[in-house]
Each structure stands twice: as C-alpha cells, then as structure tokens.
C-alpha positions in Angstrom: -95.0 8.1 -76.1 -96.2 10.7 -73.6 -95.8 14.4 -73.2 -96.2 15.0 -76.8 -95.2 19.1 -77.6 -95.2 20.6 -81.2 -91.8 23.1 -82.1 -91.1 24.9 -85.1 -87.4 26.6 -86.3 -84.4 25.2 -87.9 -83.4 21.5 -87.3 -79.9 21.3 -87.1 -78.2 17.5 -86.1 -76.1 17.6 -83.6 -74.5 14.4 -84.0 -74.5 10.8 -85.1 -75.5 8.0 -82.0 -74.7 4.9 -82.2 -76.4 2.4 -84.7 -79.4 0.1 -83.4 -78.7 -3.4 -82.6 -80.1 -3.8 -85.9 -78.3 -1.3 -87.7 -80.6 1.4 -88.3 -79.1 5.1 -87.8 -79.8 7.0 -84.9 -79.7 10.9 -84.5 -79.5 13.6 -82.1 -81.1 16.4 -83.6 -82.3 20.4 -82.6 -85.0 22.5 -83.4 -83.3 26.1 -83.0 -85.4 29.1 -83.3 -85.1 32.7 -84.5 -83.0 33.3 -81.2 -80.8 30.5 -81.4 -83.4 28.5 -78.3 -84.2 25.2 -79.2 -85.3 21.8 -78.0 -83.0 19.2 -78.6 -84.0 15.4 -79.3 -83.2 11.4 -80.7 -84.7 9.8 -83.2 -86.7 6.8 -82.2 -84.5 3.5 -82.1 -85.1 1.5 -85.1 -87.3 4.1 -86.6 -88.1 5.4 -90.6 -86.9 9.0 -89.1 -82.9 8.1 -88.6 -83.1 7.5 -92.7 -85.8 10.4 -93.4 -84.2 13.3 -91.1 -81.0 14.1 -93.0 -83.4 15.8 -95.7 -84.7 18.2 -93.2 -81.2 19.0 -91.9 -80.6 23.0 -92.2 -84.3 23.7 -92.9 -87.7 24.9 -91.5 -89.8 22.5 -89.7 -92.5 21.7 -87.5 -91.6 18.9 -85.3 -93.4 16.7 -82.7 -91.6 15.5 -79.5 -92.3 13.2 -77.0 -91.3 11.4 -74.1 -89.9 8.3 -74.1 -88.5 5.8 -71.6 -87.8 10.1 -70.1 -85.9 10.7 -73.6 -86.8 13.4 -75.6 -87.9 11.5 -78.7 -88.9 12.5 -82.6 -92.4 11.4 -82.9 -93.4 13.4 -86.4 -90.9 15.7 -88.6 -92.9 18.3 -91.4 -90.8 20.9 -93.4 -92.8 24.3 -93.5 -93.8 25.5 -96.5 -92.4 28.8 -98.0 
C-alpha cells in the first residue's frame, strides 16, 4: 500500500460492495468532516475491517488510507476518544 494519508471526522458508509470471492464483506465508506468534506474509501478485499467497520459507523475517527492497485483503500480505523 502506497500513499498512506491519516483523516479524522465522522465515518459514514456509503454502501455495501459486493462480497469477496470468499465471502467476506466489503465496504465503501467516508470520513466527513466538520464541513461536510471528506475522503471517501473501500475496505480492503478479504480484510478484518469489512467485519470491524460497522462499529465505527456514525462516529469519530482517525483513519488511515492508502493506495491500492490506484483505489483508495482502509489501511487502519481508530475511534477518537471523547
């Protein structure tokens, strides 16, 4: 993974994608900030994040993205603290 750019705000998912050959959930997913600008981004094929980032969905978070195969791609999901 290349490119890799940290982005805090509220992660909202946009939509299910497809399942993985596999099975495993895929997402895509936005960080939205205070003005309602974001970054928006998939969760890695066959990755622990398409089970983990439903928690995170309508909360603060710091999130790491990076480029994949030139996809935006989750690479590390943290919910800030209060």
């Amino acid at each position: 993974m290349r490119n890799i750019t940290r982005h805090t705000g509220r992660l909202v998912i946009l939509k299910r994608l497809k399942n993985s050959t596999l099975g495993n959930p895929k997402f895509l997913a936005a960080v939205l900030d205070v003005n309602k600008n974001g970054v928006s981004f998939e969760t890695a094929t066959n990755s622990m994040h398409g089970y983990s980032i439903q928690n995170y969905d309508n909360k603060n978070v710091t999130v790491e993205i990076g480029t994949y195969y030139n996809k935006a791609t989750l690479h590390s999901i943290k919910e800030m603290e209060v």
